[in-house]
C-alpha positions as CSV (number, residue, x, y, z in Angstrom):
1,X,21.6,33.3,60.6
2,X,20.6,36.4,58.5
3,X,18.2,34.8,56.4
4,X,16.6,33.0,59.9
5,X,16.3,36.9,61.8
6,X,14.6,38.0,58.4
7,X,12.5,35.3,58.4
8,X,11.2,35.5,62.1
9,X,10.9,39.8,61.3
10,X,8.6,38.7,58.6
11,X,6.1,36.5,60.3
12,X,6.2,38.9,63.7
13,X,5.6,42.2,61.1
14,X,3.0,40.3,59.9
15,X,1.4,39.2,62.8
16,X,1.4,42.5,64.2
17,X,0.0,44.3,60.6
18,X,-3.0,41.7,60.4
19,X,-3.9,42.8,64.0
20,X,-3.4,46.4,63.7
21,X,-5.2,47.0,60.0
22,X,-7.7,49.5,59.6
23,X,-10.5,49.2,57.0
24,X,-12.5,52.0,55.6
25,X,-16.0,51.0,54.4
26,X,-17.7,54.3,53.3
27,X,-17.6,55.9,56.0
28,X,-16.9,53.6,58.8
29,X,-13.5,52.5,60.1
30,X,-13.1,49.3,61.3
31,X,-9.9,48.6,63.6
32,X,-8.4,46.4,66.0
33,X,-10.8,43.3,65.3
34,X,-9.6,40.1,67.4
35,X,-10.8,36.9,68.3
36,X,-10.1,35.1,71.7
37,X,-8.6,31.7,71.6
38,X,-9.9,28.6,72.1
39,X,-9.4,25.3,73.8
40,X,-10.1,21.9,71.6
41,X,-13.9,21.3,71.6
42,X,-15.2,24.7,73.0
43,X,-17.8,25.7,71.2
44,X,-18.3,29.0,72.0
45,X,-15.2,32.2,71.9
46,X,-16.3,36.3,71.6
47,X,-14.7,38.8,69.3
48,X,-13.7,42.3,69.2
49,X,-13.0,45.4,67.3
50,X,-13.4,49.0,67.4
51,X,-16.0,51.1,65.0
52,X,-16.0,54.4,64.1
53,X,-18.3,56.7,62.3
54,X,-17.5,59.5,60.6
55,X,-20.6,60.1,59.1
56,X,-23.0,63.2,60.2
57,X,-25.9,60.0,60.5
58,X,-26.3,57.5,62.9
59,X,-25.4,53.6,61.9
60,X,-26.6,50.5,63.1
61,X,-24.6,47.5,63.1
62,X,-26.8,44.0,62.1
63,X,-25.4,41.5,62.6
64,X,-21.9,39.2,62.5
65,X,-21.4,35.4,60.4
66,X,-18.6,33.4,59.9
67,X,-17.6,31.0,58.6
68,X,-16.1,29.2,61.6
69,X,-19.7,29.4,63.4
70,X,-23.0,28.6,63.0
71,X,-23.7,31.6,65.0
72,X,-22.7,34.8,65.6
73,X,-24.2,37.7,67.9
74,X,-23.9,41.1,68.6
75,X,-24.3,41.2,72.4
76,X,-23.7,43.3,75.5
77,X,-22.4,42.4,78.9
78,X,-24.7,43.8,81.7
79,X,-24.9,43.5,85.5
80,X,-27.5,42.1,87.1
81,X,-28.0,42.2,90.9
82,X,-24.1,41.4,91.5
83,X,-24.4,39.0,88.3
84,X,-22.9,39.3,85.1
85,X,-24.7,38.6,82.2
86,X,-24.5,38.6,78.7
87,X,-27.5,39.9,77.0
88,X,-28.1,39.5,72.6
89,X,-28.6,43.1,71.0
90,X,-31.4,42.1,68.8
91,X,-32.0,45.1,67.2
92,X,-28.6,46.0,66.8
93,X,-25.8,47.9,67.9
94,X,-26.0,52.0,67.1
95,X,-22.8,53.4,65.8
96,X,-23.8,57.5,66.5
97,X,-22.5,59.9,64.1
98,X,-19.0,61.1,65.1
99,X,-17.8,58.6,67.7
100,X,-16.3,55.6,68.1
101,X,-17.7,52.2,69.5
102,X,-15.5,50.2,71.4
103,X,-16.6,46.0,71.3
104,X,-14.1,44.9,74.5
105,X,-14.3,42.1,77.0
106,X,-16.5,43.4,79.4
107,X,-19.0,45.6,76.8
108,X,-20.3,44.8,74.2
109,X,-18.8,42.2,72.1
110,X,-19.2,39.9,69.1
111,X,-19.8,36.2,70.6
112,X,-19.2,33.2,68.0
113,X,-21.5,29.4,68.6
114,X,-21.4,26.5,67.7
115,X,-17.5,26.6,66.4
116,X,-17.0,24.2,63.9
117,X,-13.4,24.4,64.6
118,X,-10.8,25.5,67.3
119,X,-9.6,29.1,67.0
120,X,-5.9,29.0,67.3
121,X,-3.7,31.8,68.0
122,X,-2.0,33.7,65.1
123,X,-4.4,32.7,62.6
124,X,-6.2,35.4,60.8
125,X,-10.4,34.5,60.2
126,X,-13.2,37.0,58.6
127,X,-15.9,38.0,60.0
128,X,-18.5,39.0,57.7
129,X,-20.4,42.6,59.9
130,X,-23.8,43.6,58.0
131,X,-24.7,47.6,58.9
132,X,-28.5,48.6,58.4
133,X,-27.6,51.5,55.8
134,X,-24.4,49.9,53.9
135,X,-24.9,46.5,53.5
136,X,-22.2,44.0,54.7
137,X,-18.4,44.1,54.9
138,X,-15.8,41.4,55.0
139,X,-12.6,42.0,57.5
140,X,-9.8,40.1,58.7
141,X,-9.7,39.6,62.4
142,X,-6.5,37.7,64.4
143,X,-6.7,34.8,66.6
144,X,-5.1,36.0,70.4
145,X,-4.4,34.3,73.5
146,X,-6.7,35.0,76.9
147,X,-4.6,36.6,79.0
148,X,-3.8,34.8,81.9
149,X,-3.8,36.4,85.2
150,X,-0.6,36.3,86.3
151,X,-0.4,38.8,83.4
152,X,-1.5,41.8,84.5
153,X,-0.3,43.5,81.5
154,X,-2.6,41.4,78.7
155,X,-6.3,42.1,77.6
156,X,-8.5,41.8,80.2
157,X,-10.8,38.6,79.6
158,X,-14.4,38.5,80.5
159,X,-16.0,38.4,77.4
């Protein structure tokens, strides 16, 4: 029974370390990265992180590629009239000196297309982010569930 609670401590540590990792690249700190789930044959899902600068100039970030998409975007979620729409950032996303960017459901975001496979929860992918001034960076982002809405207490979902 020991060797069983160990076991199960191990994967849920795990689980919860590959989520919560923080990577410094130079000096930008990547944190919280995340994909949402996907059912069989969806080809599209949206991912998510956090970005901060420390820098005293202003980055940009590029672009996103994986290897589980043919392509990825950089994209912002915008109303229009009393629609919702997601727009691509074509020029990129500015990371200002000093702050932090937050890519949430709802904001911008990091939207994955043409999937050549379904994203699963618990598995860890990379995501491969390319920044104007300091090339490109791989990182490790986990596979969640959409929250469901008799769960007020999950992400909320609107990608």
């Amino acid at each position: 029974m020991r060797v069983f609670i160990l076991f199960i401590s191990l994967i849920i540590g795990s689980a919860t370390s590959a989520y919560a990792e923080r990577l410094k690249f130079n000096h930008i700190i990547i944190d919280n990265a995340w994909i949402k789930d996907t059912p069989p044959n969806h080809k599209t899902t949206a991912g998510y992180l956090t970005i901060e600068n420390l820098g005293d100039t202003d980055e940009r970030l590029l672009s996103v590629s994986s290897s589980f998409a043919a392509k990825g975007e950089i994209q912002q979620m915008e109303m229009d009239g009393e629609v919702m729409k997601m727009r691509p950032i074509p020029d990129g996303l500015i990371i200002p000196a000093g702050e932090i960017i937050y890519l949430k459901p709802g904001s911008f975001h990091l939207m994955f297309m043409k999937l050549n496979m379904q994203i699963i929860p618990m598995q860890t992918l990379e995501l491969t982010l390319t920044f104007e001034n300091l090339g490109s960076v791989i990182i490790p982002a986990t596979v969640e569930s959409a929250p469901t809405s008799d769960n007020p207490s999950s992400k909320k979902y609107n990608h």
